[in-house]
C-alpha positions as CSV (number, residue, x, y, z in Angstrom):
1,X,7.9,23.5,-4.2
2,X,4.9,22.5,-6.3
3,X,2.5,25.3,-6.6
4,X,-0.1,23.5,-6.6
5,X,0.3,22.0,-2.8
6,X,0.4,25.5,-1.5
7,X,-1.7,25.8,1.8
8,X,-4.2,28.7,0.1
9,X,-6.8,29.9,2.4
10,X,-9.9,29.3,1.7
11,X,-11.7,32.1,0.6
12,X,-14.2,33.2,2.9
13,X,-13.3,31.7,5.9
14,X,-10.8,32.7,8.9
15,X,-8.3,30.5,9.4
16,X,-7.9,28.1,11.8
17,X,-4.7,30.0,13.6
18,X,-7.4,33.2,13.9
19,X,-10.1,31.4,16.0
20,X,-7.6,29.6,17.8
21,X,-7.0,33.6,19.5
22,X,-9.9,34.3,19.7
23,X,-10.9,30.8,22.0
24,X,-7.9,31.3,23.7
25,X,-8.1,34.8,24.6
26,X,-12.2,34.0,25.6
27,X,-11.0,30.8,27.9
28,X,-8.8,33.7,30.1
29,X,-11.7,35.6,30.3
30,X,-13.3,34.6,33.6
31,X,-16.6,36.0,31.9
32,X,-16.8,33.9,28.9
33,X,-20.6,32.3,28.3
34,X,-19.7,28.1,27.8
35,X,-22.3,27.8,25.3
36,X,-20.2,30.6,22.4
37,X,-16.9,28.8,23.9
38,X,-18.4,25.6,22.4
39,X,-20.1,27.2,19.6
40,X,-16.2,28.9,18.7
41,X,-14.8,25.3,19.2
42,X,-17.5,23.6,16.8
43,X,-16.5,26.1,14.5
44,X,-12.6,25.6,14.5
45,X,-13.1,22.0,13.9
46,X,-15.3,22.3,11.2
47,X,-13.0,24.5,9.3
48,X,-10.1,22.9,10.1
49,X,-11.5,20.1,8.7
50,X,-12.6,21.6,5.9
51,X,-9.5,23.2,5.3
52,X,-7.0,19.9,5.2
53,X,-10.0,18.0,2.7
54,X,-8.8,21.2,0.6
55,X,-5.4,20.4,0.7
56,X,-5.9,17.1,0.3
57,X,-7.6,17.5,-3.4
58,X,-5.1,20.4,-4.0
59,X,-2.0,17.4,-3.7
60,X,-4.1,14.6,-5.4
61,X,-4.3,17.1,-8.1
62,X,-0.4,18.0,-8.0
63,X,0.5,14.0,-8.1
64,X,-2.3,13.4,-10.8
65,X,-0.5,15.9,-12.9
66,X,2.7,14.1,-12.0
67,X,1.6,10.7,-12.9
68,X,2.0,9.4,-16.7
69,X,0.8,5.5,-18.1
70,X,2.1,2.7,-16.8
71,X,3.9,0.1,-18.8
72,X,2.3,-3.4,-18.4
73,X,4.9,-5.9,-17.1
74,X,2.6,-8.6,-16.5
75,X,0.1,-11.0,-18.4
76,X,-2.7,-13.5,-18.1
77,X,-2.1,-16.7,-20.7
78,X,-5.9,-17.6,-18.6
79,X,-7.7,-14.5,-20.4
80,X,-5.3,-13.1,-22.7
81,X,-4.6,-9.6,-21.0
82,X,-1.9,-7.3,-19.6
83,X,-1.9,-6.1,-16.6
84,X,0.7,-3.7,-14.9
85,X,1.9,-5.8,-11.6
86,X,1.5,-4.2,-7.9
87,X,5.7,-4.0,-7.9
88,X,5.3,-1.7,-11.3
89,X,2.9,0.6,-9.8
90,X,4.5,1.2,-6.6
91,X,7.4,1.7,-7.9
92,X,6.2,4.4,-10.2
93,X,3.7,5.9,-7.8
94,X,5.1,6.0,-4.6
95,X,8.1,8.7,-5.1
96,X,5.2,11.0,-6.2
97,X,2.8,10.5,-3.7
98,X,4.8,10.2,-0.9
99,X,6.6,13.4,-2.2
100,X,3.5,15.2,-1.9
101,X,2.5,14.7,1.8
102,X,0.4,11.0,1.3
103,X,0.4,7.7,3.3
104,X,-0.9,4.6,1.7
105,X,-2.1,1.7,4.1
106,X,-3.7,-1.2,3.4
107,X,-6.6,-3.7,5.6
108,X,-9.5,-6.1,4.7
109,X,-12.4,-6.7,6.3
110,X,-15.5,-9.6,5.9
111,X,-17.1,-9.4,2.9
112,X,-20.7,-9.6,2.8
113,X,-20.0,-11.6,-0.5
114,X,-19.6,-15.2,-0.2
115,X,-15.9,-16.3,-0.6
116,X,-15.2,-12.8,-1.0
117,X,-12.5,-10.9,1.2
118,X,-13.2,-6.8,1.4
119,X,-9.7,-5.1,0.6
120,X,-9.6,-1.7,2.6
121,X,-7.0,1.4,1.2
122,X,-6.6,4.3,3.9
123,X,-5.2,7.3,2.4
124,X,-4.2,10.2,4.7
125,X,-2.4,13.4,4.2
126,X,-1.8,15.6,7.4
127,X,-5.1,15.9,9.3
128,X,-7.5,14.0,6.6
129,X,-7.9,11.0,5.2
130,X,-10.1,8.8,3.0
131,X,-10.8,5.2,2.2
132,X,-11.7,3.1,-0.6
133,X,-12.6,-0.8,-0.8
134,X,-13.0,-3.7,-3.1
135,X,-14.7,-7.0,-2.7
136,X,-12.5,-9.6,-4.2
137,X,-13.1,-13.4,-4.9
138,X,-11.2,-16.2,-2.7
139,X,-12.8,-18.8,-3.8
140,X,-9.7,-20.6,-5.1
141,X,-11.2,-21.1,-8.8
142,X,-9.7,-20.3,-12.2
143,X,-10.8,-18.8,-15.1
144,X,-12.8,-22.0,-16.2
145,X,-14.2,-22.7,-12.8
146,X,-12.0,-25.3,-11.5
147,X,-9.9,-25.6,-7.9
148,X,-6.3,-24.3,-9.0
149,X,-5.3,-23.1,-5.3
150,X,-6.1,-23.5,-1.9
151,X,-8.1,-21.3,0.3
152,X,-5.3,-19.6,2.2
153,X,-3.4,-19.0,-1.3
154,X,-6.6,-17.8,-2.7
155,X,-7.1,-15.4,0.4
156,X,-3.7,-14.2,-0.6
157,X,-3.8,-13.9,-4.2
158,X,-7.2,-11.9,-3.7
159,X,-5.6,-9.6,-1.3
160,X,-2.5,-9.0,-3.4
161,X,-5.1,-8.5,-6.3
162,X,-7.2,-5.7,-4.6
163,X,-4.2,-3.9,-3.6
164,X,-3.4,-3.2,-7.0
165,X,-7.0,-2.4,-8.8
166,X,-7.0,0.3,-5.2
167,X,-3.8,2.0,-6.2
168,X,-4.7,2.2,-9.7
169,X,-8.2,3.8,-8.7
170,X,-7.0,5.9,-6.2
171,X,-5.1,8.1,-8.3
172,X,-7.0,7.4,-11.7
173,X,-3.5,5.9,-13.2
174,X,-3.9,4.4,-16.8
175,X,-2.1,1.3,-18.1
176,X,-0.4,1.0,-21.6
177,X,0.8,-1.6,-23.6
178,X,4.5,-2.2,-22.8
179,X,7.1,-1.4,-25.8
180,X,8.6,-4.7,-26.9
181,X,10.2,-4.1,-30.0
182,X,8.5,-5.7,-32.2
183,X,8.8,-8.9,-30.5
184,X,5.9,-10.9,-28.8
185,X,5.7,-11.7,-25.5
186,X,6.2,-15.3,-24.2
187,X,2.9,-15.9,-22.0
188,X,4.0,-17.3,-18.6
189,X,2.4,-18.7,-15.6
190,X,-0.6,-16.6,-14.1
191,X,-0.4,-15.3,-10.5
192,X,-3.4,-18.1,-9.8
193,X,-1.1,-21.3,-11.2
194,X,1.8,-19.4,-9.4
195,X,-0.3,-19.8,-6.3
196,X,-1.2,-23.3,-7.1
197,X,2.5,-24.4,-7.9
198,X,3.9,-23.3,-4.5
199,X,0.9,-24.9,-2.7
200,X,1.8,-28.0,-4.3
201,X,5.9,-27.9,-3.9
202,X,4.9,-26.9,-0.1
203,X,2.8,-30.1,0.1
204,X,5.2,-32.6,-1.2
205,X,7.5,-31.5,0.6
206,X,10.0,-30.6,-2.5
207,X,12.9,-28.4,-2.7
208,X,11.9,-25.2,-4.6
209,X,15.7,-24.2,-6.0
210,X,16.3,-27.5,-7.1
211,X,12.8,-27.4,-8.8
212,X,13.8,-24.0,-10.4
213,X,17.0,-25.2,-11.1
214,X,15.7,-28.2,-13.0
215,X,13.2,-26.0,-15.1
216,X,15.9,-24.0,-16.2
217,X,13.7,-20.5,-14.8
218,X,15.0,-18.2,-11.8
219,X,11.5,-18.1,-10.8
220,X,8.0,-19.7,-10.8
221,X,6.6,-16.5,-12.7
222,X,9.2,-17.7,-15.5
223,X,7.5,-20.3,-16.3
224,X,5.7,-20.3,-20.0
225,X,2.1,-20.8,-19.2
226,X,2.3,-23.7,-21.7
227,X,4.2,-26.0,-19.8
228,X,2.0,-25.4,-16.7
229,X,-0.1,-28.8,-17.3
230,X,3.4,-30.6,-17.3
231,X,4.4,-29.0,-14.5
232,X,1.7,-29.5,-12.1
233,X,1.5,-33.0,-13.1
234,X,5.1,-33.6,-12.5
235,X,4.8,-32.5,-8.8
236,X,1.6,-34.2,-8.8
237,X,3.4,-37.3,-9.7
238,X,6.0,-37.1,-7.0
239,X,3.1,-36.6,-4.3
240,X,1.7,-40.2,-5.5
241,X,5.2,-41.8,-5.5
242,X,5.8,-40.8,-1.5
């Protein structure tokens, strides 16, 4: 077992098990004052409290030390940068985390940003928890300003997108440059004109495996970011024909 996640008492203090005697032995005693009873239970709760926020930094600490870079497995042809994908994250992170004690779970709230959504992490391990947020644009626009999804895809993609930046903050994980060989990357679709091209093959009413099929790519996020304009104009071009 890790040292590092070992339950050490905090120095000090009793522990939690101790006063837990001493209210049980003083709720048998028919002469016990109500006010100390309360006073003894204000006190166990405090230091129990204070005793799993301990253990909590004690495993961040343990998976922290655990944790190495992550490879980016992703890019964006809209502003030239790599990113490592929610999928490459989780898949690295989780076994580690979860190994030491913690629970990941996920929520958004309003925003008080316009066209914003408010993407909520709750991170718990036994009795404590703690929660971080990020306000992330909807507003369906690209990197140049323009309309490249609609509102519910935006509302997704800026869910998906907050998910990840929390994970990465969370446990302070680093992204490197992924090892290619020498060779450069082919730049392919972004998660925005992903977005866009299912809204619009949902809209026409087309047939996505055919459409992949024809494409020659086993996915939309195959698709080189260069033939994006083609693509979307191609679909485009089927909505006008029906």
């Amino acid at each position: 077992m890790n040292a590092l996640v070992r339950q050490d008492q905090l120095p000090g203090m009793p522990e939690p098990a101790n006063i837990l005697d001493v209210i049980s032995r003083a709720a048998n005693d028919p002469n016990t004052d109500v006010a100390k009873m309360e006073k003894l239970l204000e006190m166990f709760e405090r230091i129990s409290a204070k005793k799993a926020e301990t253990e909590f930094n004690q495993a961040l600490t343990a998976c922290q030390k655990q944790m190495r870079p992550i490879a980016a497995d992703a890019e964006n042809p809209q502003t030239h940068s790599k990113y490592a994908s929610y999928a490459a994250l989780d898949k690295a992170l989780r076994p580690i985390y979860t190994e030491n004690g913690f629970s990941i779970s996920y929520d958004t709230q309003d925003s008080p940003k316009v066209d914003h959504v408010r993407v909520c992490a709750y991170v718990a391990r036994g009795g404590y928890s703690r929660s971080y947020q990020v306000d992330m644009p909807a507003d369906g626009k690209g990197a140049k300003g323009g309309d490249v999804m609609t509102k519910t895809h935006a509302a997704g993609a800026a869910m998906s997108y907050g998910m990840r930046y929390l994970l990465k903050m969370i446990f302070n994980v680093a992204v490197g440059e992924d090892d290619k060989d020498g060779n450069e990357p082919t730049e392919n679709v972004s998660e925005d004109q992903i977005a866009n091209i299912e809204a619009l093959l949902t809209e026409t009413g087309s047939d996505k495996a055919r459409f992949l099929k024809f494409l020659k790519v086993k996915a939309l996020k195959d698709i080189p970011a260069a033939n994006y304009s083609a693509v979307v104009k191609m679909i485009e071009k089927k909505r006008s024909q029906s």
